[in-house]
C-alpha positions in Angstrom: 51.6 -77.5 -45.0 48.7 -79.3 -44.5 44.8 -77.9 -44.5 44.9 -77.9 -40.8 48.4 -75.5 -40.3 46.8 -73.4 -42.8 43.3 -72.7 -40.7 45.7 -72.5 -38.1 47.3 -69.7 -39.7 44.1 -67.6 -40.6 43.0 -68.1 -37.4 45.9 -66.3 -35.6 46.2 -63.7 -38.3 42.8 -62.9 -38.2 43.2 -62.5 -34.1 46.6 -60.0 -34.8 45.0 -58.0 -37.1 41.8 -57.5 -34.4 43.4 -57.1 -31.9 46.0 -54.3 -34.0 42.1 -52.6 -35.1 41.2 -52.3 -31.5 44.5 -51.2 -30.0 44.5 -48.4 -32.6 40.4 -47.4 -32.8 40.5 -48.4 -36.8 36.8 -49.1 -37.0 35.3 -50.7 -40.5 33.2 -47.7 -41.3 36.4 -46.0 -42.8 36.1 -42.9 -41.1 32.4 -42.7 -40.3 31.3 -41.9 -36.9 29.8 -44.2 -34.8 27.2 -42.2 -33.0 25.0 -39.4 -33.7 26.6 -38.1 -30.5 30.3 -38.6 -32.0 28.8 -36.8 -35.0 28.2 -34.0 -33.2 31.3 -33.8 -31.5 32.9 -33.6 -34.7 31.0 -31.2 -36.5 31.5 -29.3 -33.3 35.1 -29.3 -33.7 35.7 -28.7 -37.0 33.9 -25.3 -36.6 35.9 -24.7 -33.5 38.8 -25.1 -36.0 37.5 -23.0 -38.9 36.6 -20.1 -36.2 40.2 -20.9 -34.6 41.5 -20.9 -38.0 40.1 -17.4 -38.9 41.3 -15.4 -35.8 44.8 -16.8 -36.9 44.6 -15.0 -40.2 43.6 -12.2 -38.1 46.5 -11.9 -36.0 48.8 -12.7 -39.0 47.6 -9.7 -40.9 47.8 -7.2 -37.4 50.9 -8.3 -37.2 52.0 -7.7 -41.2 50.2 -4.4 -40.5 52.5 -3.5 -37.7 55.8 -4.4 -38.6 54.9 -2.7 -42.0 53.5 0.4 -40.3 56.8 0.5 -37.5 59.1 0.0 -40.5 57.4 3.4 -42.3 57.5 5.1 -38.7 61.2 4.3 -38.6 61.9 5.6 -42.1 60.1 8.7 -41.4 62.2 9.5 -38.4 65.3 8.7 -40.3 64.2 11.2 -43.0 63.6 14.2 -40.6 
């Protein structure tokens, strides 16, 4: 191969792999917003997640509480 197949080579694979990082949004930050406005949005969202996160746990232990509490209502009955 000679030194001009191989500049050749970089060349395109250099264009694939930019053209790859733009298709799928990989920026060279590694994960660091670009913006102070993107920032925001994110900090925005992950307490929108937390909060979302929470009322989940709340639900789950309403529901515990209820199936638990129907079950001793249905013994209870049984026993009379």
């Amino acid at each position: 191969m000679n030194p001009f197949e191989m500049v050749a080579v970089i060349v395109v694979a250099v264009m694939v792999a930019s053209v790859l990082r733009a298709k799928y949004g990989h920026s060279r930050r590694h994960g660091i917003a670009a913006d102070p406005q993107e920032q925001a949005e994110n900090l925005r969202l992950r307490e929108e997640v937390k909060a979302l996160k929470e009322r989940l746990q709340v639900l789950e232990r309403i529901t515990i509480d209820k199936e638990n509490s129907l079950s001793r209502q249905i013994e209870e009955l049984r026993d009379r």
